[in-house]
MMTF fields as JSON, N, C-alpha, C and O atoms, coordinates in Angstrom:
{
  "mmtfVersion": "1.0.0",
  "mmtfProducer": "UNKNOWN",
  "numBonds": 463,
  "numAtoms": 464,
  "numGroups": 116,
  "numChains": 1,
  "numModels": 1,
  "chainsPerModel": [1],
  "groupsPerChain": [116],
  "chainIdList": ["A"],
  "bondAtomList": [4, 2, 8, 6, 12, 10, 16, 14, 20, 18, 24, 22, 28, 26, 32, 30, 36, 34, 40, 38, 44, 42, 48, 46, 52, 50, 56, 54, 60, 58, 64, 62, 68, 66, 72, 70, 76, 74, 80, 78, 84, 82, 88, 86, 92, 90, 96, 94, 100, 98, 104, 102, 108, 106, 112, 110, 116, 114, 120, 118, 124, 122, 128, 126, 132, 130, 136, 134, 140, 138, 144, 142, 148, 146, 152, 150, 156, 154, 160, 158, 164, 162, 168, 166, 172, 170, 176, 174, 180, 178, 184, 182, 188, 186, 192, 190, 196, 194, 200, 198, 204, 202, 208, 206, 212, 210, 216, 214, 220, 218, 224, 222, 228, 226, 232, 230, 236, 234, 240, 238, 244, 242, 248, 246, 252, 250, 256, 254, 260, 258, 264, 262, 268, 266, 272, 270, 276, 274, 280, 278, 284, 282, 288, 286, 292, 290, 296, 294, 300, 298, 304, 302, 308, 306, 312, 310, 316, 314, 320, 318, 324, 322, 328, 326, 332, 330, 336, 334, 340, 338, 344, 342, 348, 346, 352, 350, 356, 354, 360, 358, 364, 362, 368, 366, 372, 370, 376, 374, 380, 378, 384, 382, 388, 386, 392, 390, 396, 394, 400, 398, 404, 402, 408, 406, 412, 410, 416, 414, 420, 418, 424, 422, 428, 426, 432, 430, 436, 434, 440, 438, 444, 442, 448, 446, 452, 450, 456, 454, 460, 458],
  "bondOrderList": [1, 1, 1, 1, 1, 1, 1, 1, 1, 1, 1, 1, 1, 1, 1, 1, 1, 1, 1, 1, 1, 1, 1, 1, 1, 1, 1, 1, 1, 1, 1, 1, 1, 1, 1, 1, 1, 1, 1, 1, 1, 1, 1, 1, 1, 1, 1, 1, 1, 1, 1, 1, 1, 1, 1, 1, 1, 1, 1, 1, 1, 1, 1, 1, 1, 1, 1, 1, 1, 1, 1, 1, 1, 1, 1, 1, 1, 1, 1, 1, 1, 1, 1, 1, 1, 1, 1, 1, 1, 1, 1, 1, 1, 1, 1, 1, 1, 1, 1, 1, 1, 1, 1, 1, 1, 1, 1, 1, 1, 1, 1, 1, 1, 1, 1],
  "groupList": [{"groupName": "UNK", "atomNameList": ["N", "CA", "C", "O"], "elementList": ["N", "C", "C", "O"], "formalChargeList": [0, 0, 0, 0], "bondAtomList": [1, 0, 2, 1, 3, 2], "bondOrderList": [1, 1, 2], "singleLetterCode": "X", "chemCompType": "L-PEPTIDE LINKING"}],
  "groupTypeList": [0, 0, 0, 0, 0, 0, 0, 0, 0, 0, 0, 0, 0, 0, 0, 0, 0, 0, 0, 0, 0, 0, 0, 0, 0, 0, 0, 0, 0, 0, 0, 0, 0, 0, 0, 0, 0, 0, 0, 0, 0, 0, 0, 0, 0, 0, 0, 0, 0, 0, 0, 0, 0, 0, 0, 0, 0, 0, 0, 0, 0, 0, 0, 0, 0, 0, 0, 0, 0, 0, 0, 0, 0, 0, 0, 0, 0, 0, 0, 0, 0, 0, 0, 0, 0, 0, 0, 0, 0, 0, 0, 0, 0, 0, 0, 0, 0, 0, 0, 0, 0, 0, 0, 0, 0, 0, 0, 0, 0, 0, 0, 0, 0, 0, 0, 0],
  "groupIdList": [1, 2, 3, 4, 5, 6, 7, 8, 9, 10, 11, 12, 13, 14, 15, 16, 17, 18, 19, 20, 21, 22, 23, 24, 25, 26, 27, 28, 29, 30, 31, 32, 33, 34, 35, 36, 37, 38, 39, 40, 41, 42, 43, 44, 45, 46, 47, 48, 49, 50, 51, 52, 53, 54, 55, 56, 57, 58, 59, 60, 61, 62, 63, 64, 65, 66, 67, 68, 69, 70, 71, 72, 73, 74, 75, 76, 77, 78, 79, 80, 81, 82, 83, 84, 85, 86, 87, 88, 89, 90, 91, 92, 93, 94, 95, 96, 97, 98, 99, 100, 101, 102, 103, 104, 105, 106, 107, 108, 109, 110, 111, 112, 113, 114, 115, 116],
  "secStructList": [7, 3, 3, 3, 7, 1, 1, 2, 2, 2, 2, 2, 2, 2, 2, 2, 2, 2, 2, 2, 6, 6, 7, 7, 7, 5, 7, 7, 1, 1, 4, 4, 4, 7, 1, 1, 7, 7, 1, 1, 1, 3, 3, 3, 3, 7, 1, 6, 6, 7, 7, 2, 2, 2, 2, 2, 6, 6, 7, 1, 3, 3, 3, 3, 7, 7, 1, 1, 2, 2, 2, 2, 2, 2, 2, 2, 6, 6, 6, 7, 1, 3, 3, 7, 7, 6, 6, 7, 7, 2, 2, 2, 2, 2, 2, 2, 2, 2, 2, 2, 6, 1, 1, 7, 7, 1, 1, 7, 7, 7, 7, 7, 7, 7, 7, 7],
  "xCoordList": [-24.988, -24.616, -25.815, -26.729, -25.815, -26.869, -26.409, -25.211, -27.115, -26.563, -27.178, -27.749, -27.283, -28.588, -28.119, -27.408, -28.531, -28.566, -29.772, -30.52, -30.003, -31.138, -31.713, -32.788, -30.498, -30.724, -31.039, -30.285, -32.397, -32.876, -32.066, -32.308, -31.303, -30.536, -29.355, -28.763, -29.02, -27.444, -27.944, -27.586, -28.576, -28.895, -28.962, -28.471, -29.923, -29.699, -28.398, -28.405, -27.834, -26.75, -25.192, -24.122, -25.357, -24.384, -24.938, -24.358, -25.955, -26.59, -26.12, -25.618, -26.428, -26.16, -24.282, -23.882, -23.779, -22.085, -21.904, -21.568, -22.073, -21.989, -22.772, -22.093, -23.514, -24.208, -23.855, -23.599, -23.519, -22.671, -20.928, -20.104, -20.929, -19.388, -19.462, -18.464, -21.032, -21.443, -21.805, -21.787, -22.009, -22.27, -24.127, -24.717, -24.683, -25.886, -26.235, -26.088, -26.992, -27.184, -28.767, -29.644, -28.947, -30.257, -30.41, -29.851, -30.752, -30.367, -31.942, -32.954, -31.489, -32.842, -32.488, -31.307, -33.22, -33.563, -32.955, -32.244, -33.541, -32.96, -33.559, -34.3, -33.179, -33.027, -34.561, -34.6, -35.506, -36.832, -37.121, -37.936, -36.403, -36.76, -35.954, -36.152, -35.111, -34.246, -35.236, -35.72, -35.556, -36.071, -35.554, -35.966, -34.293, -33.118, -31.712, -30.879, -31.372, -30.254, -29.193, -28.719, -28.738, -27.439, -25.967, -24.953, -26.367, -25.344, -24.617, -25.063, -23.359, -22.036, -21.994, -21.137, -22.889, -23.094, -22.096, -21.614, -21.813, -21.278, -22.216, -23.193, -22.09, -23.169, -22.449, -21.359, -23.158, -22.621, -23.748, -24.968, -23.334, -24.001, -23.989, -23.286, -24.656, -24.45, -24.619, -25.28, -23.689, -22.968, -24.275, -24.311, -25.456, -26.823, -27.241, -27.606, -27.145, -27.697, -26.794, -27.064, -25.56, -24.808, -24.925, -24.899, -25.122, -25.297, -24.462, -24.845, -23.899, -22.96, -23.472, -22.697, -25.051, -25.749, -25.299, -25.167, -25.157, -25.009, -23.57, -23.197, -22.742, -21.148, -22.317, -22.588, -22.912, -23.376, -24.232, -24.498, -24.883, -26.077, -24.923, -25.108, -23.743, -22.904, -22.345, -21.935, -22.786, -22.072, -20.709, -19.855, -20.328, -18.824, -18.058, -17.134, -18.505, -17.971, -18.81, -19.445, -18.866, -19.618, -18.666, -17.669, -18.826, -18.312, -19.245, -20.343, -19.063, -19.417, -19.599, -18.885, -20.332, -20.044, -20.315, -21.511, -19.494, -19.299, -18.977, -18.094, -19.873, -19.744, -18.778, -18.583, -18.109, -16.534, -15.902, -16.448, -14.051, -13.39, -13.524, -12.803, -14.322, -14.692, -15.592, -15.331, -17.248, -17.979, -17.456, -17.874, -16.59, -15.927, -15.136, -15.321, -14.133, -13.537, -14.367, -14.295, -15.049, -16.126, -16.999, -17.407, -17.066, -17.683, -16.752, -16.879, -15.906, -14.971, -14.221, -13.383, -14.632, -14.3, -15.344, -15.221, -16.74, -17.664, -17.988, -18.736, -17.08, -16.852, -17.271, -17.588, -17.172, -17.155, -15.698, -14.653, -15.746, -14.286, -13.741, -12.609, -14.578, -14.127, -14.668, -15.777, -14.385, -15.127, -14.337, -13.178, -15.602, -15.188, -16.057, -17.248, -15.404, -16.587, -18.031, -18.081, -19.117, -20.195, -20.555, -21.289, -19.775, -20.016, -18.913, -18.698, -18.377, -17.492, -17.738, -18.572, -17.048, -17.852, -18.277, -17.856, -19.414, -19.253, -17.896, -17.621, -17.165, -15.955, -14.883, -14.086, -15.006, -14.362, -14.878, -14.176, -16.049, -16.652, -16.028, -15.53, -16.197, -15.853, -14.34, -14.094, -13.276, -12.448, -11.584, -10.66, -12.574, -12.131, -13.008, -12.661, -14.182, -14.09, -13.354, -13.189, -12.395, -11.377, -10.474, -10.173, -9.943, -9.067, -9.108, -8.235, -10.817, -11.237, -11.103, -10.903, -11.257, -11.094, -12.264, -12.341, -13.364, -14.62, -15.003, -16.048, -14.235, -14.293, -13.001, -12.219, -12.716, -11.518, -10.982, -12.207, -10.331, -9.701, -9.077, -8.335, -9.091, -7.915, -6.976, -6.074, -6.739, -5.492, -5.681, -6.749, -4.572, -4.471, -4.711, -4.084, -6.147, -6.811, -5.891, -5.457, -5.722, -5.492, -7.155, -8.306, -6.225, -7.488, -7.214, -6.232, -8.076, -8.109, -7.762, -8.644, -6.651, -6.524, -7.374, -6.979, -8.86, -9.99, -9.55, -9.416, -9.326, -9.393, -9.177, -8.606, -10.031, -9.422, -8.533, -7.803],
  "yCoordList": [110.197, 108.995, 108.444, 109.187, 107.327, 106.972, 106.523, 106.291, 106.429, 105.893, 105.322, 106.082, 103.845, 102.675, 102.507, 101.59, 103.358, 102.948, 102.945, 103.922, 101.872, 101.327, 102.601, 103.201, 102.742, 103.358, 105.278, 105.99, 105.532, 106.937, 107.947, 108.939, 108.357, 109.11, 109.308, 110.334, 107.886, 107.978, 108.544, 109.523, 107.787, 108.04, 109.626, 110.151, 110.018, 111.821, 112.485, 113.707, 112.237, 112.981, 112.253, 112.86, 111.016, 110.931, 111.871, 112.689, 111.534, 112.39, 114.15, 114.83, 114.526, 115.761, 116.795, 117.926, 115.609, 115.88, 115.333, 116.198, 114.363, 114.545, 115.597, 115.999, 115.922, 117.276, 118.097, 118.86, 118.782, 119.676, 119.67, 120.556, 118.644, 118.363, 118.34, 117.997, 118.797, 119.17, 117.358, 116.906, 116.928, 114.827, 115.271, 115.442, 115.376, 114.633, 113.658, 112.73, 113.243, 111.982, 111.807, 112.636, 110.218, 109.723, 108.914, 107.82, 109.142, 108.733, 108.295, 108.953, 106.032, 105.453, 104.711, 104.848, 103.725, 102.994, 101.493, 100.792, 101.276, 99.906, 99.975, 100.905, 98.886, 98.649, 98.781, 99.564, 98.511, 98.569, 99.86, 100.19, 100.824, 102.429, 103.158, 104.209, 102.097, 102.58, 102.644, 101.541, 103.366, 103.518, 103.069, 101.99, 103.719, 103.071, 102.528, 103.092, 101.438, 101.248, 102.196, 102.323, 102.697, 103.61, 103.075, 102.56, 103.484, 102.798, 104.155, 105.103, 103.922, 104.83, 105.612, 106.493, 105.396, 106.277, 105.436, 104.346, 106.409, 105.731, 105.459, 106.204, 104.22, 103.262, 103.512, 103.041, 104.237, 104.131, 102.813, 102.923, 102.03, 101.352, 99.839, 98.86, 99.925, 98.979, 97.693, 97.574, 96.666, 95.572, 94.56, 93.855, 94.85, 93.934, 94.24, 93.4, 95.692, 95.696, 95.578, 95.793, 95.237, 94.878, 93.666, 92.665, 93.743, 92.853, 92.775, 93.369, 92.331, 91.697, 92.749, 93.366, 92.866, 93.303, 95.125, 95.572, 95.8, 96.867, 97.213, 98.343, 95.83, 96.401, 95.8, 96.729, 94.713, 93.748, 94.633, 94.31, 95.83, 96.614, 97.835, 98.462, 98.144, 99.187, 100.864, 102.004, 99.749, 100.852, 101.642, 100.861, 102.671, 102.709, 102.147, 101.336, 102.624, 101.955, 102.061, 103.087, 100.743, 100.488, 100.494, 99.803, 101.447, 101.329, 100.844, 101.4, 99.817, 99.328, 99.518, 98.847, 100.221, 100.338, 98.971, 98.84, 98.017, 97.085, 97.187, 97.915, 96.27, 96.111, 95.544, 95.585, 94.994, 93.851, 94.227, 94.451, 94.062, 93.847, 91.951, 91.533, 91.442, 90.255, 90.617, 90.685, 90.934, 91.775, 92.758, 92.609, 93.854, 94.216, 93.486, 93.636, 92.591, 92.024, 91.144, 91.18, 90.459, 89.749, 90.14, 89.595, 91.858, 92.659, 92.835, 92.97, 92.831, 93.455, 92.321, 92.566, 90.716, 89.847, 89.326, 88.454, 90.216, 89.964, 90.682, 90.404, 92.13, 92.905, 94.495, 95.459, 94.446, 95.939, 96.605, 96.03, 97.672, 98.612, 98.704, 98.261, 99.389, 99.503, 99.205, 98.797, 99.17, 99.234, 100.377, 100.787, 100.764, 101.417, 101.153, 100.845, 101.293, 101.088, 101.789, 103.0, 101.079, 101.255, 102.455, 103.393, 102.216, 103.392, 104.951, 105.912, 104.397, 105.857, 107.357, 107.676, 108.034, 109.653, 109.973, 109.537, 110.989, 111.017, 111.424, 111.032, 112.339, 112.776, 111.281, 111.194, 110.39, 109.476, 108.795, 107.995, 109.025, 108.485, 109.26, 108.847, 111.051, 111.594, 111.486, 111.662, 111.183, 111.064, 109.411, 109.127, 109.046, 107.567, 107.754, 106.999, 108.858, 109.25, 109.461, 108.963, 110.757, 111.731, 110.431, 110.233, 109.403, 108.273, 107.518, 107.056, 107.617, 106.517, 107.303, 106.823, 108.662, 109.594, 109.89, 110.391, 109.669, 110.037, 111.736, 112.182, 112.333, 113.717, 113.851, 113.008, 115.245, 115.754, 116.313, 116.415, 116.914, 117.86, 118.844, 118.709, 120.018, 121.104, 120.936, 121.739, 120.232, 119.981, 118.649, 118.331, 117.842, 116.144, 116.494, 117.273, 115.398, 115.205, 114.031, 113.187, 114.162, 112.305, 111.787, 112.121, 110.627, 109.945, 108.423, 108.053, 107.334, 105.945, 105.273, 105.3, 104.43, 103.494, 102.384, 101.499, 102.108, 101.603, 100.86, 99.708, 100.87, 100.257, 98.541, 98.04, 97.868, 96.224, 96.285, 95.317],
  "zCoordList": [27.046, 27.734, 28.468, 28.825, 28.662, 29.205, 30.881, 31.041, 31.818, 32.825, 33.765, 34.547, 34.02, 34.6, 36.007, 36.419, 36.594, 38.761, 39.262, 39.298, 39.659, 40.561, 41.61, 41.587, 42.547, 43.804, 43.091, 42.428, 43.599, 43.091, 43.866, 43.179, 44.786, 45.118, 44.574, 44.24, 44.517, 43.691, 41.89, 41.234, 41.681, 40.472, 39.681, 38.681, 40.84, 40.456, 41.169, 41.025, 41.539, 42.441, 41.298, 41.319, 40.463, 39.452, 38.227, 37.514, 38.263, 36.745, 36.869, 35.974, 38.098, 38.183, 38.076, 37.8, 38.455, 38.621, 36.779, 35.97, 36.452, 35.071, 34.211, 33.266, 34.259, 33.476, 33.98, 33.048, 35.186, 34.947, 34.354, 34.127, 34.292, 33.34, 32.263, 31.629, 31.366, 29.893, 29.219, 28.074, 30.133, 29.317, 29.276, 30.343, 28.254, 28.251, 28.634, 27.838, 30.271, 30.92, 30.647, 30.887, 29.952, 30.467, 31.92, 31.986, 32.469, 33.714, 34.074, 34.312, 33.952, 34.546, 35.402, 35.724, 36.074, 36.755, 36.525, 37.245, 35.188, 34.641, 33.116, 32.796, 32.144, 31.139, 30.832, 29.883, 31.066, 30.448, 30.226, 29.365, 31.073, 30.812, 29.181, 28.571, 28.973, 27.518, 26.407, 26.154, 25.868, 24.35, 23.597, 23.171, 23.004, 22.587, 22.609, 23.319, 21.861, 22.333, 22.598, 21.469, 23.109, 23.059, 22.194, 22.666, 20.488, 19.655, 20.125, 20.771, 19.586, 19.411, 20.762, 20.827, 21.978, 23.151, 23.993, 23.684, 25.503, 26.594, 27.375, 27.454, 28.181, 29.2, 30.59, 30.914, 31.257, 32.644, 33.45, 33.326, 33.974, 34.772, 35.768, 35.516, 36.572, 38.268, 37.293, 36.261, 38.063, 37.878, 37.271, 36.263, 38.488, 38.137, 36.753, 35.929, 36.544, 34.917, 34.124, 32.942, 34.458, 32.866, 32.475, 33.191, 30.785, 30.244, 28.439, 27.432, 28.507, 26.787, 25.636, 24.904, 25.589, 25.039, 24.672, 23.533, 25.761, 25.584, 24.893, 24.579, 24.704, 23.801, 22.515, 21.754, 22.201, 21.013, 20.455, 19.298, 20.896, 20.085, 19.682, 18.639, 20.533, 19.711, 20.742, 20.526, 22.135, 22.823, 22.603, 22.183, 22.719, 22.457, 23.708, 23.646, 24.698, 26.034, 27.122, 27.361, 28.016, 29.137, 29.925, 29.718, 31.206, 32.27, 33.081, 33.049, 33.905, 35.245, 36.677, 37.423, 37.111, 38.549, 39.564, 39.827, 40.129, 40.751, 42.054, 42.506, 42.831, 44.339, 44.874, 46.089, 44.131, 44.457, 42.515, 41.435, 43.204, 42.266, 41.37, 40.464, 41.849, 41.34, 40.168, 38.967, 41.152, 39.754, 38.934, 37.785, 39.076, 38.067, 36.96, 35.752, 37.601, 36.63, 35.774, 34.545, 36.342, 35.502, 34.194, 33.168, 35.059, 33.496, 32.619, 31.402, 33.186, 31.624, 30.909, 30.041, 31.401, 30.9, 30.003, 29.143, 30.447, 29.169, 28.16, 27.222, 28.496, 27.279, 27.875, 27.179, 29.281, 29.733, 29.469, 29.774, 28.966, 28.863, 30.042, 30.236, 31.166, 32.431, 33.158, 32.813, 34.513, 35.797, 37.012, 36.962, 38.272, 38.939, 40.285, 40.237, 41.363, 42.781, 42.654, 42.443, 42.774, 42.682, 43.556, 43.245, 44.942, 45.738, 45.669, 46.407, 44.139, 44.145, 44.657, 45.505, 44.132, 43.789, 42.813, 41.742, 42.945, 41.559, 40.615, 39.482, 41.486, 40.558, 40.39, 39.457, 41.248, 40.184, 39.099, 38.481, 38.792, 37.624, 36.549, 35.501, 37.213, 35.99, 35.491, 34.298, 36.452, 36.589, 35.179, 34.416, 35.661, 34.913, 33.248, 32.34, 32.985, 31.612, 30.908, 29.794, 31.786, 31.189, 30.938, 29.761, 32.014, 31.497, 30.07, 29.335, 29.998, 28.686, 27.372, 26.256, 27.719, 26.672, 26.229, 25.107, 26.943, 26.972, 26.979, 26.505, 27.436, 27.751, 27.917, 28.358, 27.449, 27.02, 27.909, 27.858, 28.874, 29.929, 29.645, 28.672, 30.232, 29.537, 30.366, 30.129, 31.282, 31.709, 32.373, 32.894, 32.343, 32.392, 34.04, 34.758, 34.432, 35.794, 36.072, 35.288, 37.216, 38.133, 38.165, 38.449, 37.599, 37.307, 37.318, 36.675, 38.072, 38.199, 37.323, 36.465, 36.921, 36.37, 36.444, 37.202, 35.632, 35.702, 34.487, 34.901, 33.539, 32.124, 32.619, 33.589, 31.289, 31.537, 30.658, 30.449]
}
């Protein structure tokens, strides 16, 4: 999965709660750090770097982390799967995977109704 947060604390402190939940995270900064597109991959990433592009090159799903339920909805009216508070936890990130079916659970988590 790839996953684009600006802020370098958050950034390693999401990367780290997802890898230990077994997700291979690339975990950058912003879009110029991508090598490649992330086809058939999941896109974790802040509201400023989403862009149309990452469903149009073949993401399987972009989730959004958004500062307002405005910028959320907005992403997923341009083709984000989901969105979730930018300042979540990390466990609701992981939380709203297990929702997307991104990762599997051995037993059904409570988990955010995030989907658009």
């Amino acid at each position: 999965m790839l996953l684009v947060e600006a802020d370098f604390e958050r950034r390693n402190r999401l990367s780290r709660a997802l890898r230990a939940e077994g997700l291979p995270v690339l975990a950058v900064s912003g879009i110029a750090e991508v090598e490649r597109w992330p086809a058939g991959e999941l896109v974790v990433t802040d509201s400023r770097k989403f862009t149309t592009l990452w469903r149009d090159t073949g993401a399987a799903h972009v989730v959004v982390l958004a500062d307002t339920a405005e910028e959320g909805m907005a992403a997923c009216d341009h083709g984000a799967t989901a969105w979730i508070p930018r300042r979540c936890t990390p466990d609701a990130i992981i939380d709203a995977l297990y929702d997307l079916g991104v990762m599997e659970p051995e037993l059904a988590p409570d988990v955010l109704n995030i989907a658009c």
